[in-house]
C-alpha positions as CSV (number, residue, x, y, z in Angstrom):
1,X,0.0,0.0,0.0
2,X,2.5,2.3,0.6
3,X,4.9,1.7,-2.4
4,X,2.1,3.2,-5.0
5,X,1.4,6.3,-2.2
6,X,5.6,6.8,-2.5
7,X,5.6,6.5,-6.5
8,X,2.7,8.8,-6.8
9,X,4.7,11.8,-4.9
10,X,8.0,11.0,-6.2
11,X,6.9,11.1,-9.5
12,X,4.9,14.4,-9.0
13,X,8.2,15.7,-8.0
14,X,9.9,15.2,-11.2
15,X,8.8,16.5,-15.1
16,X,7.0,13.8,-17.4
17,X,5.2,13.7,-20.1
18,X,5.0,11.1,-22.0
19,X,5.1,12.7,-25.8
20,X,8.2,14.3,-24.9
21,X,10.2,11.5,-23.9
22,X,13.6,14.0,-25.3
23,X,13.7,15.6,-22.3
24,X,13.6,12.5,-20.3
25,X,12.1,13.0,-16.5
26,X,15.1,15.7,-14.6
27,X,13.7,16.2,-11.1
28,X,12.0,19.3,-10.7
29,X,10.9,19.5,-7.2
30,X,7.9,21.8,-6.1
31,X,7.7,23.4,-9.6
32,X,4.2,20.8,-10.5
33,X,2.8,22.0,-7.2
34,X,3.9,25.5,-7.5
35,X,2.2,26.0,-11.2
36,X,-0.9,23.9,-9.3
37,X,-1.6,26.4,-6.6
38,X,-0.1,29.5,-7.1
39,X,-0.6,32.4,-9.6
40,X,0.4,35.6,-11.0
41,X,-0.2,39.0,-10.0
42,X,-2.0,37.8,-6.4
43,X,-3.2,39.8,-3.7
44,X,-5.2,39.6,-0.3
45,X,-8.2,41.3,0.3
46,X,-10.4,41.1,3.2
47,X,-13.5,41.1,1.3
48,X,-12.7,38.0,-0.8
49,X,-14.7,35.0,-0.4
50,X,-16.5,36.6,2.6
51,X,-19.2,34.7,2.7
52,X,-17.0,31.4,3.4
53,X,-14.3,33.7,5.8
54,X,-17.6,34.7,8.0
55,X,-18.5,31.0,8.2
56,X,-15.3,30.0,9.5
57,X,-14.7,33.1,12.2
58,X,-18.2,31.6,13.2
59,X,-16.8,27.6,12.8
60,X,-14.1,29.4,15.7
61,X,-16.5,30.9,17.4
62,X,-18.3,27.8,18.3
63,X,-14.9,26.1,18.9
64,X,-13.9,28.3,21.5
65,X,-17.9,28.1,23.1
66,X,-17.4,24.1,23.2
67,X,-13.8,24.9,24.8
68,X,-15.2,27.7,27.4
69,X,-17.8,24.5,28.6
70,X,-15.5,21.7,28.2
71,X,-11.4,22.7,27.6
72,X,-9.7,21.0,25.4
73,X,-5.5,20.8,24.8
74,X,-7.0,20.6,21.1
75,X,-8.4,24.2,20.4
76,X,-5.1,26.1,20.6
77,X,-4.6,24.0,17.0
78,X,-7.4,23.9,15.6
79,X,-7.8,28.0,16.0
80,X,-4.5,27.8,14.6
81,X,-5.9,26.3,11.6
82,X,-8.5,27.9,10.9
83,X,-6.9,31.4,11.1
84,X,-4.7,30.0,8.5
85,X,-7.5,29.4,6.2
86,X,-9.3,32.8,6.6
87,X,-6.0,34.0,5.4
88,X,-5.8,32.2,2.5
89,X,-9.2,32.1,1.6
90,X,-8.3,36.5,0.9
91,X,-5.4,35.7,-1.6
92,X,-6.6,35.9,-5.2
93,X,-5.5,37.2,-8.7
94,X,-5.3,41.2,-9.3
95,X,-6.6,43.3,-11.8
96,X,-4.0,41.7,-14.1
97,X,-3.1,38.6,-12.2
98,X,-4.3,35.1,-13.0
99,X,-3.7,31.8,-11.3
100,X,-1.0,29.4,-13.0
101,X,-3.7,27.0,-13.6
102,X,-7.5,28.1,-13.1
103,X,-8.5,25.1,-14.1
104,X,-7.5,23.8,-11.0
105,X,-9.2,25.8,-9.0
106,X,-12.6,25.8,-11.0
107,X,-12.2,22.1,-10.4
108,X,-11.7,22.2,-6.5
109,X,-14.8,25.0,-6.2
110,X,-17.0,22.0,-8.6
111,X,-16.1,19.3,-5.9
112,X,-16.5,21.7,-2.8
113,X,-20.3,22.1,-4.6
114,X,-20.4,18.3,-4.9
115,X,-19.3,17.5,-1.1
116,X,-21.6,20.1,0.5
117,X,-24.8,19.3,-1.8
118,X,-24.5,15.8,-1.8
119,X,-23.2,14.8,1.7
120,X,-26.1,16.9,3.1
121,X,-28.7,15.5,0.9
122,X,-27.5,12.2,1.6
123,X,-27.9,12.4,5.3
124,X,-31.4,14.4,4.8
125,X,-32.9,11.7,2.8
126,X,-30.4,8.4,4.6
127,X,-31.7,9.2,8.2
128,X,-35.1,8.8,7.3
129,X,-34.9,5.7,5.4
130,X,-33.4,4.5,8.2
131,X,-36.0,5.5,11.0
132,X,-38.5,3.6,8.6
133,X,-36.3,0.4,8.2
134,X,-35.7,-0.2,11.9
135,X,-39.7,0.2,12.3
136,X,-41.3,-3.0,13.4
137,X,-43.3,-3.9,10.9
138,X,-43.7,-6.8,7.9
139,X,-42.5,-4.9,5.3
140,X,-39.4,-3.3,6.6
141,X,-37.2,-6.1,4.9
142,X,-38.7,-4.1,1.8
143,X,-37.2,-1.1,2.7
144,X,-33.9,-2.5,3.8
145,X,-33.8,-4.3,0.6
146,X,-34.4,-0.8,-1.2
147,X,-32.0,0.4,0.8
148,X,-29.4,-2.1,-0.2
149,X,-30.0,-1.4,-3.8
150,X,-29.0,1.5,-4.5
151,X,-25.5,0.9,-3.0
152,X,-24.9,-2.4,-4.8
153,X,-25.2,-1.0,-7.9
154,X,-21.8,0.1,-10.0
155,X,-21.8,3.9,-9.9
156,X,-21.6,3.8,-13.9
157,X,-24.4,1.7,-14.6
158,X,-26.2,4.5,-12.4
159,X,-24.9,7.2,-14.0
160,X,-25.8,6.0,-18.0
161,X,-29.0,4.9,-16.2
162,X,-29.8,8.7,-15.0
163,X,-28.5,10.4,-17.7
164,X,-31.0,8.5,-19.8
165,X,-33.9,9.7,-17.4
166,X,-32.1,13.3,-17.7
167,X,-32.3,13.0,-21.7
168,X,-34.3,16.2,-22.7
169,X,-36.1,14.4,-25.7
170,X,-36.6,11.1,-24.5
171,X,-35.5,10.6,-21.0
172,X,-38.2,10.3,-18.5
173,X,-38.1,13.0,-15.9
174,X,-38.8,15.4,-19.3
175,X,-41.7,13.4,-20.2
176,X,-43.4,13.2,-17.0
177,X,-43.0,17.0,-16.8
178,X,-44.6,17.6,-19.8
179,X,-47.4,15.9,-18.7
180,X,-48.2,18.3,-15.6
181,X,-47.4,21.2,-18.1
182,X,-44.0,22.5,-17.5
183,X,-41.6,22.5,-19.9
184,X,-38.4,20.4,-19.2
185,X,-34.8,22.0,-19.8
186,X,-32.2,20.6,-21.3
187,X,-30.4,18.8,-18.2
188,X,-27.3,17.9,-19.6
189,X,-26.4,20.2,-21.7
190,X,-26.7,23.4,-19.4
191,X,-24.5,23.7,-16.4
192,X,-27.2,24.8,-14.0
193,X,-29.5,21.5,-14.5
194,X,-26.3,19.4,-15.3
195,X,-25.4,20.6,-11.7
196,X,-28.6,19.8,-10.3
197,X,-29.2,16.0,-12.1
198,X,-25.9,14.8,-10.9
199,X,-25.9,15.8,-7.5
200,X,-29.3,14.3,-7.3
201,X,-28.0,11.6,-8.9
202,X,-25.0,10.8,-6.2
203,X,-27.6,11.5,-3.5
204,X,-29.9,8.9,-4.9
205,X,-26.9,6.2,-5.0
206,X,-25.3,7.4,-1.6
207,X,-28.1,8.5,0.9
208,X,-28.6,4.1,0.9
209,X,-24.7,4.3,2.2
210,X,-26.2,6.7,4.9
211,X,-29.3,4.8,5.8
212,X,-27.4,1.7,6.7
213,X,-24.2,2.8,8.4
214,X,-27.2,4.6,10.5
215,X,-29.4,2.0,10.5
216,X,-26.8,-0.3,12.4
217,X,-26.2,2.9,14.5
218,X,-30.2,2.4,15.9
219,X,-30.1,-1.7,15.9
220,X,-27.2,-0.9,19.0
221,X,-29.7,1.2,21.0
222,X,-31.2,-0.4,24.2
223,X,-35.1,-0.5,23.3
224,X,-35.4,-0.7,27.3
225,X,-34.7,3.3,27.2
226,X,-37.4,3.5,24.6
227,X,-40.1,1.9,27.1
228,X,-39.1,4.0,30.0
229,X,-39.4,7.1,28.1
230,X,-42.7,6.1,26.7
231,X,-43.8,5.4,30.5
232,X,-42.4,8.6,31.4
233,X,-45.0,10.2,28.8
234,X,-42.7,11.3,26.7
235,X,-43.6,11.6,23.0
236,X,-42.2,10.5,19.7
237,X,-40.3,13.8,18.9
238,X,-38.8,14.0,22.7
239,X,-37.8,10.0,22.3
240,X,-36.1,11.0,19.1
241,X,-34.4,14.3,20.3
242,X,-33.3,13.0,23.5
243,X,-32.7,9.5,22.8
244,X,-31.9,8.4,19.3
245,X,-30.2,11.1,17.9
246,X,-27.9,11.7,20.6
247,X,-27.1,8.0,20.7
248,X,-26.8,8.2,17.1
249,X,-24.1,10.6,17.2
250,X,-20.8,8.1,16.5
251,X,-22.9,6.8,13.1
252,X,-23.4,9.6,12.1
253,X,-19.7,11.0,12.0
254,X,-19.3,7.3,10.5
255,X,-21.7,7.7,7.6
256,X,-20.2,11.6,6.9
257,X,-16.9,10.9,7.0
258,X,-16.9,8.3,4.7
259,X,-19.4,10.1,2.9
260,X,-17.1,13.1,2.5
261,X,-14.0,10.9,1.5
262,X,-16.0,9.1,-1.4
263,X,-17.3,12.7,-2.7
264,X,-14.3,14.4,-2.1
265,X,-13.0,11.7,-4.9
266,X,-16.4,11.6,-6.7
267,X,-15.7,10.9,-10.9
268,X,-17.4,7.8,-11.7
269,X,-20.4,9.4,-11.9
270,X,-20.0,13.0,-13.4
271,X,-18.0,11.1,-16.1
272,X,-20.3,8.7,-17.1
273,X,-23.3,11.6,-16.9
274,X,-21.7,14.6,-18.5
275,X,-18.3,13.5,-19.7
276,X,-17.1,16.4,-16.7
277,X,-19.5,18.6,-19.2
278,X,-21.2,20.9,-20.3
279,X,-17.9,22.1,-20.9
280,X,-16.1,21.9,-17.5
281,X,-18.6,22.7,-15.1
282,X,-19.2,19.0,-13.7
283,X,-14.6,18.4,-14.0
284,X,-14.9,17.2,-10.4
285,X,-11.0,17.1,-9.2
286,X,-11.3,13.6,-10.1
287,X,-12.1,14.2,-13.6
288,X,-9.5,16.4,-13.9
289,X,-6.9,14.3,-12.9
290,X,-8.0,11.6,-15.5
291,X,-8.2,14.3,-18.2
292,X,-4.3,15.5,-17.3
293,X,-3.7,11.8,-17.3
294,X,-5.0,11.3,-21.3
295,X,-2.7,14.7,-22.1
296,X,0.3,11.9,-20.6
297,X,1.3,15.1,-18.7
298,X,2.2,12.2,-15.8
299,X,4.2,14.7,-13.6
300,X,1.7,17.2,-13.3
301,X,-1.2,14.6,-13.0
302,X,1.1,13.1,-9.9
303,X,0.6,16.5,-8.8
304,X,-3.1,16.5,-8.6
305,X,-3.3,13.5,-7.1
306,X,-1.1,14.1,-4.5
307,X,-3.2,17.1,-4.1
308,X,-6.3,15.3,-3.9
309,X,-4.8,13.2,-1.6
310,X,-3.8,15.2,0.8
311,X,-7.2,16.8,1.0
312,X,-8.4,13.5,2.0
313,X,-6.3,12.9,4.1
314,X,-6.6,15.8,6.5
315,X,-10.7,15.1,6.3
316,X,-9.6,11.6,7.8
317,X,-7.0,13.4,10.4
318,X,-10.2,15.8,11.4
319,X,-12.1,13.0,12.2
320,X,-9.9,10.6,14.1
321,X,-8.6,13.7,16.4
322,X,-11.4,15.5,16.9
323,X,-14.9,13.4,15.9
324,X,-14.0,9.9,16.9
325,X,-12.2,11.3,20.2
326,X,-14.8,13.5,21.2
């Protein structure tokens, strides 16, 4: 396991591309990483990306209430951190800068989209699923078998399966539109709907992930604390607010961490939908490391993958020191 994570970097560390095999592969250190990140012409501005700078002052803010209740040797880190990332969330291109490769970054922002849509429509739609299949009733092995589905299916087959039901002439969702009166778009061919259809799409084959990772998370709850609460008068909502979904809590980091590391990675699907289209808008980081891969620019596609790597592995850090200790 570790010998392809080694070839990977060291390769990224060194020029090659494969239709220019004259200048051979001469070590280039940081240079693939350099043109990956950085830019021309940059500057910081306090107003840049506010929107996601306000939202982690307020990500500290909460840190330090959880640390003024409970302290933790942890916080003076993690502040740390996330001061770091205000910072660099205000660097950006001038007037006339530009980024070394803004392909890159389009890419990044496309699978930030993709994380926070479908993780949180995953869990939305996963949690109840999984509320009805651990309900004591006849059919419930229907459910968990609808629940299984969706998971055991290859993510292609899905993906040529939905992008038929996308088609804007044929496909289904179009034609069932049409019979209620509106007029369907064109899903896959215009980056807002593209947007919309895949992400739907992943949340359709991942919220079963979800269901059962929290579905396993219920069958472990004592059904005795159930009864007493029920004896006690206490009704459905106040059983599942003060019972089940504090109980619940260690599935659910489960189910969104993995969830996160799979759409961190997410390609199988945009790929098979859109080709990473219209254009670029659906080139998930994934995708764009295939596509740099078919240019046989190895070095620079070593790059991105240690780039991509890296950004899963700090979601995995984040949750082993701070989720799964807590």
């Amino acid at each position: 396991m570790l010998y392809p994570i080694l070839n990977v970097i060291w390769k990224a560390l060194h020029y090659e591309k494969l239709n220019n095999p004259a200048r051979g592969t001469p070590f280039v250190g940081l240079e693939n990483f350099r043109d990956l990140a950085w830019g021309e012409g940059l500057r910081w501005s306090v107003t840049h990306l506010l929107v996601w700078r306000l939202l982690l002052l307020g990500a500290l803010a909460s840190l330090w209430a959880f640390v003024w209740r409970r302290p933790s040797r942890q916080a003076l880190g993690w502040s740390v951190l996330i001061l770091a990332l205000w910072a660099l969330l205000g660097i950006h291109p001038g007037p006339e800068g530009e980024w070394n490769d803004p392909r890159f970054w389009d890419s990044f922002r496309i699978s930030l989209l993709v994380i926070v849509v479908s993780v949180t429509g995953s869990f939305l739609i996963g949690l109840p699923l999984a509320l009805v299949a651990d309900l004591k009733t006849r059919l419930r092995w229907l459910v968990r078998v609808a629940l299984l589905l969706p998971w055991a299916m290859p993510p292609v087959l899905i993906g040529l399966m939905f992008a038929w039901l996308f088609q804007d002439r044929y496909g289904v969702v179009n034609d069932l539109l049409g019979r209620v009166g509106i007029e369907g778009p064109i899903w896959l061919s215009r980056v807002t709907p593209a947007i919309v259809a895949v992400n739907y799409t992943l949340i359709w084959k991942t919220s079963s992930f979800v269901g059962l990772v929290l579905l396993a998370g219920l069958q472990s709850i004592d059904r005795g604390l159930y009864e007493a609460a029920e004896v006690d008068g206490a009704s459905v909502w106040q059983r599942f607010w003060r019972i089940t979904l504090p109980l619940l809590r260690p599935a659910i980091a489960v189910a969104l961490i993995f969830r996160t590391l799979t759409a961190i990675q997410t390609f199988d699907v945009p790929y098979a939908m859109t080709r990473g289209g219209p254009g670029r808008a659906l080139e998930t980081l994934g995708v764009y490391i295939y596509n740099t891969t078919l240019t046989l620019d190895i070095g620079y596609a070593a790059a991105l993958s240690v780039a991509l790597f890296v950004l899963s592995l700090g979601i995995t850090v984040f949750y082993l020191r701070w989720i799964y200790t807590e």
